[in-house]
C-alpha positions as CSV (number, residue, x, y, z in Angstrom):
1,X,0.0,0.0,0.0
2,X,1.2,3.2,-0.6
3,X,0.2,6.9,0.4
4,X,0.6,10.4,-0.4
5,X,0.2,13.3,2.0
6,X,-1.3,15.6,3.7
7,X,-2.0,16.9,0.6
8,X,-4.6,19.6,2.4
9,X,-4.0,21.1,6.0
10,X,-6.7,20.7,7.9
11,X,-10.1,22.7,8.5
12,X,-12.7,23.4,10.5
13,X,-14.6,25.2,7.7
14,X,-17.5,22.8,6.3
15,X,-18.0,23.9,2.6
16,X,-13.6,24.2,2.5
17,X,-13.7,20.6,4.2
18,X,-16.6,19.4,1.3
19,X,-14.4,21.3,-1.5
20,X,-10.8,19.6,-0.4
21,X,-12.9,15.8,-0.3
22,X,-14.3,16.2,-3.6
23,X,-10.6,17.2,-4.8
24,X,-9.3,14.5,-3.3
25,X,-11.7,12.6,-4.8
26,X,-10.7,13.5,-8.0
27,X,-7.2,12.6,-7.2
28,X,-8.4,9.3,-7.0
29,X,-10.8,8.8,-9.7
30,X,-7.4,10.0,-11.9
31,X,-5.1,8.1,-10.1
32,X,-7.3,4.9,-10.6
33,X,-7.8,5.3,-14.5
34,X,-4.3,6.0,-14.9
35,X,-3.1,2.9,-13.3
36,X,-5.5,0.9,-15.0
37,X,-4.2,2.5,-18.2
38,X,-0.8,2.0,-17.6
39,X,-1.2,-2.1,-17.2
40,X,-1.8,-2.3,-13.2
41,X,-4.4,-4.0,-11.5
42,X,-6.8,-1.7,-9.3
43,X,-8.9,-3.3,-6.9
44,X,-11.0,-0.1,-5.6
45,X,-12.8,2.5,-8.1
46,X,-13.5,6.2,-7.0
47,X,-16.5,8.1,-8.0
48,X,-16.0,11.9,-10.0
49,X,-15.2,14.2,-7.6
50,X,-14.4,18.0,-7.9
51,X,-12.7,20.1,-10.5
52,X,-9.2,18.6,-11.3
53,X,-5.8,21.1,-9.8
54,X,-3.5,19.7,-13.0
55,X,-0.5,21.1,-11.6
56,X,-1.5,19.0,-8.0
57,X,-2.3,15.9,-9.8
58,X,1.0,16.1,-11.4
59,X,2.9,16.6,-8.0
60,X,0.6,12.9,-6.6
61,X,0.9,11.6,-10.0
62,X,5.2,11.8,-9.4
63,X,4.9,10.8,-5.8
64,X,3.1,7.7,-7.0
65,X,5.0,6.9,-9.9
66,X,8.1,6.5,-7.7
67,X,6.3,3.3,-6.4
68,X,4.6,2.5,-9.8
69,X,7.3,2.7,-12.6
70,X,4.9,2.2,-15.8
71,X,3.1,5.7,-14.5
72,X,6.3,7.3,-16.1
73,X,5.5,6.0,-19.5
């Protein structure tokens, strides 16, 4: 198993609490799909989540692919 973060500091704020979850979300839902694109077996899905922070998802996508090699190709 691996893991990535904090990738948000924390919050007592509801609707910035709701707003970072469905980000994260989206982390995931991308994060899945690439995996499964680049030949790895996911065993979990994640459902569409927020609006997609490209230049964040490439800063987990790099964290990740240090574990997962074929992310780089």
């Amino acid at each position: 198993m691996v893991a990535v973060g904090p990738i948000f500091a924390e919050t007592s704020d509801r609707n910035e609490f709701d707003t970072r979850k469905d980000a994260i979300r989206e982390l995931e839902r991308r994060l899945c799909k690439d995996m499964t694109e680049a030949g790895y077996q996911v065993i979990n899905s994640a459902r569409r989540g927020g609006v997609l922070d490209d230049s964040l998802w490439q800063q987990v996508r790099a964290e990740f692919a240090v574990h997962f090699p074929k992310l780089n190709k």
